[in-house]
C-alpha positions in Angstrom: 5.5 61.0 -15.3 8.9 61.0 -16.2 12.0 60.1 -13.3 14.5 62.5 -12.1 17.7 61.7 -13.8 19.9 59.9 -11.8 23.1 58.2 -13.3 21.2 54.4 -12.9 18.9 56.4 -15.7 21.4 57.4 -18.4 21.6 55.2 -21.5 23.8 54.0 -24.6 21.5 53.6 -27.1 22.5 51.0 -29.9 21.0 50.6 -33.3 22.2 48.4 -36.1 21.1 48.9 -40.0 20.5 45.9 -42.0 19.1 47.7 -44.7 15.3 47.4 -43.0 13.2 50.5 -45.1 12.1 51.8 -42.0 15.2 52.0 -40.4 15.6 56.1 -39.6 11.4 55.6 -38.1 12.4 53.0 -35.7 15.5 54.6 -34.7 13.7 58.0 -34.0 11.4 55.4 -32.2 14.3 54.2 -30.1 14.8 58.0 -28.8 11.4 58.8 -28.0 11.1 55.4 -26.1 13.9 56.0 -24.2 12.4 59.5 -23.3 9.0 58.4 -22.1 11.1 55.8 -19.7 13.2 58.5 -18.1 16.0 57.6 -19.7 19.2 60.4 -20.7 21.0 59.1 -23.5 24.6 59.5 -23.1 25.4 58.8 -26.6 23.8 57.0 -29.7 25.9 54.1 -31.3 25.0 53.2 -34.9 26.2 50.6 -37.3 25.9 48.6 -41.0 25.6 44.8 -41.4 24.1 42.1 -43.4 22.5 40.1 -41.1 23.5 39.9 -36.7 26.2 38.3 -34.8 25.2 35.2 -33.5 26.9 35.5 -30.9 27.1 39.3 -30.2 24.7 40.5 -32.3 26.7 43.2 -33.2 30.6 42.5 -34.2 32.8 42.4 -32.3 35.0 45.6 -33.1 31.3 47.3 -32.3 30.9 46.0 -28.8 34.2 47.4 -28.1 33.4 50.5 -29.4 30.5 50.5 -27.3 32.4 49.0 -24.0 34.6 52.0 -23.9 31.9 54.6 -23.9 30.4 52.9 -21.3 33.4 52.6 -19.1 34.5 56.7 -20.1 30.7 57.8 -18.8 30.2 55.1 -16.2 26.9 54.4 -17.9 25.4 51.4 -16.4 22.8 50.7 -19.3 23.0 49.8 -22.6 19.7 49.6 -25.2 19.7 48.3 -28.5 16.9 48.6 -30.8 16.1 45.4 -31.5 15.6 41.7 -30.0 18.4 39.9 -28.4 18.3 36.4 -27.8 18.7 35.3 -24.3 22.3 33.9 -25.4 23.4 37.5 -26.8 21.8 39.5 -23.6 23.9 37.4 -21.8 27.5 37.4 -23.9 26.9 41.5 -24.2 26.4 42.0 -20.5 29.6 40.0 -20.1 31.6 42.0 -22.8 30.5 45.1 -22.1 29.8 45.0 -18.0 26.8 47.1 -18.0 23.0 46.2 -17.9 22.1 45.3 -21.4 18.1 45.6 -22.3 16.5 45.1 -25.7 14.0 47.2 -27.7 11.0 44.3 -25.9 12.0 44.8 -22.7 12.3 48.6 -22.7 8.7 48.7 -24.3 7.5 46.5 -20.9 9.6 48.8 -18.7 7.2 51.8 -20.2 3.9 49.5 -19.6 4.8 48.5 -15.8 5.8 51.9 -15.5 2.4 53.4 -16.9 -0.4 50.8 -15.7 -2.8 52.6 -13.7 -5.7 49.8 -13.2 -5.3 46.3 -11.5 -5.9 44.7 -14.6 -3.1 46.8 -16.6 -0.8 45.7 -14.1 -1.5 42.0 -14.5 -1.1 42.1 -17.6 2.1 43.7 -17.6 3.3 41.5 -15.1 2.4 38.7 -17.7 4.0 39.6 -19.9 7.6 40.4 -18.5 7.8 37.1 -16.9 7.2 34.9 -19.6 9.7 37.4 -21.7 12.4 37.9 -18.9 12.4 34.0 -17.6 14.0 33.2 -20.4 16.5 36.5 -20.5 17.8 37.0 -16.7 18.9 34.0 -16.0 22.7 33.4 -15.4 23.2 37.2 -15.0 25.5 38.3 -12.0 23.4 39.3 -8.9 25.0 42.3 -8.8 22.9 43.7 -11.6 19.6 44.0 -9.5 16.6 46.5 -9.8 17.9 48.5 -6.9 20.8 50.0 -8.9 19.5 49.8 -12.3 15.2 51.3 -12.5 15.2 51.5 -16.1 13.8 48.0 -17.5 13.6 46.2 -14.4 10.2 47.4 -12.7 7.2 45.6 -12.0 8.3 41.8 -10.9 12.2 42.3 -13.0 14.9 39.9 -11.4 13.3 40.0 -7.6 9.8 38.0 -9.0 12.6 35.5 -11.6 14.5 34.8 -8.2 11.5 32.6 -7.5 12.7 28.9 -8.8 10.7 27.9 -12.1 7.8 26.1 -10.0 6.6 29.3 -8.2 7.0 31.2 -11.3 5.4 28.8 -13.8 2.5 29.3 -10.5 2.7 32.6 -10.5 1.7 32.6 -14.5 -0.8 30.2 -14.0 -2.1 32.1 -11.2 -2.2 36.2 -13.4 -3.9 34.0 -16.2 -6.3 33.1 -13.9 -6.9 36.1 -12.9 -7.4 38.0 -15.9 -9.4 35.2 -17.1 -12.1 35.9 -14.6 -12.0 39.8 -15.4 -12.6 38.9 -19.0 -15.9 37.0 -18.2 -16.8 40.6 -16.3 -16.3 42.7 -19.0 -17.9 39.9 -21.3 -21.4 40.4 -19.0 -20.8 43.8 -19.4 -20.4 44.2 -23.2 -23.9 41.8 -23.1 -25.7 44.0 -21.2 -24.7 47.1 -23.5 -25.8 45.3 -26.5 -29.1 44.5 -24.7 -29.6 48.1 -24.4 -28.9 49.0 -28.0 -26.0 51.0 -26.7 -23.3 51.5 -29.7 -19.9 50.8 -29.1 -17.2 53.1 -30.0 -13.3 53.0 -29.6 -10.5 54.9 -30.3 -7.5 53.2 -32.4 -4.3 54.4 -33.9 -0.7 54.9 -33.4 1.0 55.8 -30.0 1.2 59.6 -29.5 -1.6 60.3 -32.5 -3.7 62.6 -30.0 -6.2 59.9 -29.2 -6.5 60.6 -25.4 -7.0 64.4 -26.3 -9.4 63.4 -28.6 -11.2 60.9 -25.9 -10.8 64.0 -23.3 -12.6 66.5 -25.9 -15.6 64.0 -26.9 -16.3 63.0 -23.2 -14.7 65.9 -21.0 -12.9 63.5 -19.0 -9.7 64.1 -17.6 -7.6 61.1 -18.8 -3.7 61.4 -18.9 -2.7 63.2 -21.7 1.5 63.4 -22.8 3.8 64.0 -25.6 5.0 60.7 -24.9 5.0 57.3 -26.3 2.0 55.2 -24.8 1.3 57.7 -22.2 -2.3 55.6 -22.2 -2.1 52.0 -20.9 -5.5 51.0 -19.5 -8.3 50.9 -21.4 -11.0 53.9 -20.5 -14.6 54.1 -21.3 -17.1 56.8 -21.0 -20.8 57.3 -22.2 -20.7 60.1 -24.7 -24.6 61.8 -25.7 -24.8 62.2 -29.2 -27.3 65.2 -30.2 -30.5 63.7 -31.9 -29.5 59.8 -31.6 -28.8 59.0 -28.1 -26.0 57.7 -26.2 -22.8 55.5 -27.6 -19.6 53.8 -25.2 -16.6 55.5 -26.4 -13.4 53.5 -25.4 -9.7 55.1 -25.2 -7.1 51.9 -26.0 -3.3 51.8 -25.4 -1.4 53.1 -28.6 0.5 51.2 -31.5 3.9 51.0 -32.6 6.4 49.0 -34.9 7.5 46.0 -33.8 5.0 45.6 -31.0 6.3 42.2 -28.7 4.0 39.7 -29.4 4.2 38.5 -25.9 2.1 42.4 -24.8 -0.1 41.7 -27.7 -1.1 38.2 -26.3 -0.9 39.3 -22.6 -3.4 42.2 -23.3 -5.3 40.6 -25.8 -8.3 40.4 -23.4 -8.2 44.3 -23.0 -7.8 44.9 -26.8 -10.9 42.5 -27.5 -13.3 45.2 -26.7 -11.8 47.0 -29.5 -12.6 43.9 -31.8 -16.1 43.8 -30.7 -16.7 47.4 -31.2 -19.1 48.7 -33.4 -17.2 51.4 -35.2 -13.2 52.0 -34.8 -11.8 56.0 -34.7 -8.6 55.5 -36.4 -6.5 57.9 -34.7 -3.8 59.4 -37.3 -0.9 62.1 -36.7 -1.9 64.3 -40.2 1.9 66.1 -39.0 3.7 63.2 -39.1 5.9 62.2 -42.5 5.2 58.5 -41.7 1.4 58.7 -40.9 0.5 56.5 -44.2 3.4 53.7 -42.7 1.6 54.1 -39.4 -1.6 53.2 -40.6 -0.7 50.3 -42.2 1.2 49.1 -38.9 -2.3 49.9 -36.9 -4.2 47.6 -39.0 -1.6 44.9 -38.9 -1.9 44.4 -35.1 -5.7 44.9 -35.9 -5.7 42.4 -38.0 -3.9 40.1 -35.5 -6.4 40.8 -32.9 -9.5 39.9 -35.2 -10.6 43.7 -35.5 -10.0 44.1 -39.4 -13.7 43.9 -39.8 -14.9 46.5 -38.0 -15.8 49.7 -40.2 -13.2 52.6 -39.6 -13.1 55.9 -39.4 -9.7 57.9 -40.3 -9.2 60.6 -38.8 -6.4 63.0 -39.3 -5.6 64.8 -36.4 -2.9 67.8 -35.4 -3.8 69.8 -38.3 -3.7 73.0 -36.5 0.2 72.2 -36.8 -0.4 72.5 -40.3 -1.9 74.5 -42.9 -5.2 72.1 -43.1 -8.5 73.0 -42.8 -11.0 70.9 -40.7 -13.9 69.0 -42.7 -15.0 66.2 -43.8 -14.0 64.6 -47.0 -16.2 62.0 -48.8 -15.7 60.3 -52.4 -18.2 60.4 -54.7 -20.9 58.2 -53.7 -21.0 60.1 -50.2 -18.4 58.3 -48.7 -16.9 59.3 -45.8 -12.7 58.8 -46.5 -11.2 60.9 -43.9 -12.0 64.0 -41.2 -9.5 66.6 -40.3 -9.6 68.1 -37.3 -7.7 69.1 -34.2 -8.7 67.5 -30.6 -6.3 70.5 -29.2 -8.2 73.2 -30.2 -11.6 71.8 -31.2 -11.4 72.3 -34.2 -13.5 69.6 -36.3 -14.8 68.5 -33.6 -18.8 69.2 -34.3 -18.1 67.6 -37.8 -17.0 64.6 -36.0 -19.8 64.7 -34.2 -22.5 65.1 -36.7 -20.5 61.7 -38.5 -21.2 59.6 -35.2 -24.6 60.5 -35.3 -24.7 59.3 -38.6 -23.1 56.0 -37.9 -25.6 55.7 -34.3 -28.7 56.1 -36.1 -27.5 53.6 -38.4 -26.5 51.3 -36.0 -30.2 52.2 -34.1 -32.2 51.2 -37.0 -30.4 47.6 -37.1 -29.3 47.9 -40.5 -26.5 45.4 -40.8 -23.3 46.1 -42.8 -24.2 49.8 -43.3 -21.9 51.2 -41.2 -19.2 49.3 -43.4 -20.6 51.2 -47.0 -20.8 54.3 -45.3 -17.7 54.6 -42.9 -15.1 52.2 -44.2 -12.0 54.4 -45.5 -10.9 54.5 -49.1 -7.1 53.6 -49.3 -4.6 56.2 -49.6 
């Protein structure tokens, strides 16, 4: 799904240190997100400070420094990796003549540019004009979407050309909108409890396998990519589960550090069908050095979206990059703590099985809360 590069898709990436512990993760972050939106980076500019410019954000000397690459390459984009207020966007576009995004808005360029479904792209659309009403206005007009693709698809300057009436309509009118699909999917979800049906999703931290593991359960064919949030829309199959019947197992959009609020909010109505699942398979990279730092960050926007009840599942997958074999490890009382496995090769896969059958014949027999004693995870 990537772009052909194209000189309106090369990049100065910016990030600033202010002694955050998670700096070298976010700024690995910062690559890989420019990567999944077809951007080249041209060159990576890093610095030290207490606390940002108010003005700038980053000092002034730094700007330069970054002004002159951009005028040596002709680069007509510059990222940084974090938030800018509307006041800095606009001083740092002036400064440095080029395009200047923020970490938020290059996260909603990779949403409009991934939404598949008609409600994805509502939501997206949502969500970058409340965030870029406030952001675009006062820049020159010679800055459009025409010349410059990364962060300015879906509605970008053309939809913020509309004066503040039509756009505060145009809000009203996509909360509408996805107001009425919520009530659908709230018959929906009724009916499947009416039929006893257990709900399942799929949680965890963008690019932790969970579509591969959703493809291998259900033998779909949903989008799968070494990419950051290369799922968007939320996809549900009916999956048979030998000896107990029949769950809904639900692929969601991935997680990340830092996630804008304003995409949280805006696809909150999506992500509530994760909080009124029945079980949650927490989707963990077992390769990655941070995969303890990710959890934590995928229960902190669970938390946020009133999910931090539901009874988890970890599951650490990508172990056939390691030396790991696949099981199922339980504590002492029987406990299920974690299950290693590979949704690449297969590897694990029956074990995972044989642990949802576990949790649907629970679930059949009505026994409340015991799908919480026998699947909730064990810290660490």
């Amino acid at each position: 799904m990537h772009e052909p590069t194209t000189a309106a898709n090369t990049a100065v990436l910016v990030s600033l240190d202010f002694g955050a512990p998670d700096y070298a993760e976010s700024l690995e972050e910062l690559r890989l997100l420019a990567e999944s939106a077809g951007v080249k980076t041209v060159a990576l500019i890093e610095g030290k400070r207490q606390r940002p410019d108010a003005s700038l954000f980053a000092g002034s000397g730094k700007v330069d420094e970054i002004a002159a690459i951009v005028e040596q390459h002709e680069v007509p984009l510059v990222i940084f990796n974090h938030d800018l207020s509307p006041a800095q966007m606009r001083n740092l576009t002036a400064r440095i003549q080029a395009r200047v995004i923020d970490r938020t808005m290059l996260i909603l360029d990779i949403f409009a540019l991934r939404a598949q479904s008609h409600e994805g792209k509502l939501q997206v659309e949502l969500a970058q004009l409340k965030y870029l009403s406030t952001r675009l206005v006062g820049m020159n007009t010679d800055m459009g979407q025409q010349k410059y693709a990364v962060g300015a698809r879906g509605p970008g300057e053309t939809q913020l050309e509309l004066d503040r009436r039509k756009l505060d309509k145009r809000v009203y009118l996509l909360n509408d909108r996805l107001a009425k699909l919520k009530r659908h999917r709230q018959v929906q979800r009724r009916a499947r409890n009416r039929s006893d049906v257990m709900s399942v999703s799929i949680v965890g931290y963008t690019n932790a396998g969970k579509s591969t593991l959703f493809n291998r359960l259900t033998q779909a064919n949903v989008y799968v990519a070494n990419q950051l949030f290369a799922t968007l829309d939320t996809t549900s199959r009916r999956v048979f589960i030998e000896g107990t019947g029949q769950v809904v197992l639900s692929d969601t959009v991935g997680f990340i550090r830092h996630l804008p609020h304003g995409l949280v909010a805006a696809f909150r109505s999506t992500l509530e069908e994760t909080a009124q699942a029945d079980l949650l398979l927490h989707v963990v990279d077992a390769n990655s050095p941070e995969r303890f730092d990710q959890i934590a960050e995928v229960n902190k926007v669970l938390n946020e979206i009133g999910a931090q009840h539901i009874p988890q599942i970890l599951i650490f997958n990508k172990i056939d990059l390691q030396d790991v074999a696949a099981g199922v490890q339980r504590d002492e009382y029987g406990r299920i703590t974690r299950i290693y496995l590979s949704a690449r090769t297969g590897a694990g896969i029956d074990d995972l099985r044989a642990v949802l059958a576990e949790a649907r014949a629970a679930h059949a027999l009505g026994v409340q809360g015991a799908p919480a004693q026998e699947w909730h995870p064990l810290n660490g």
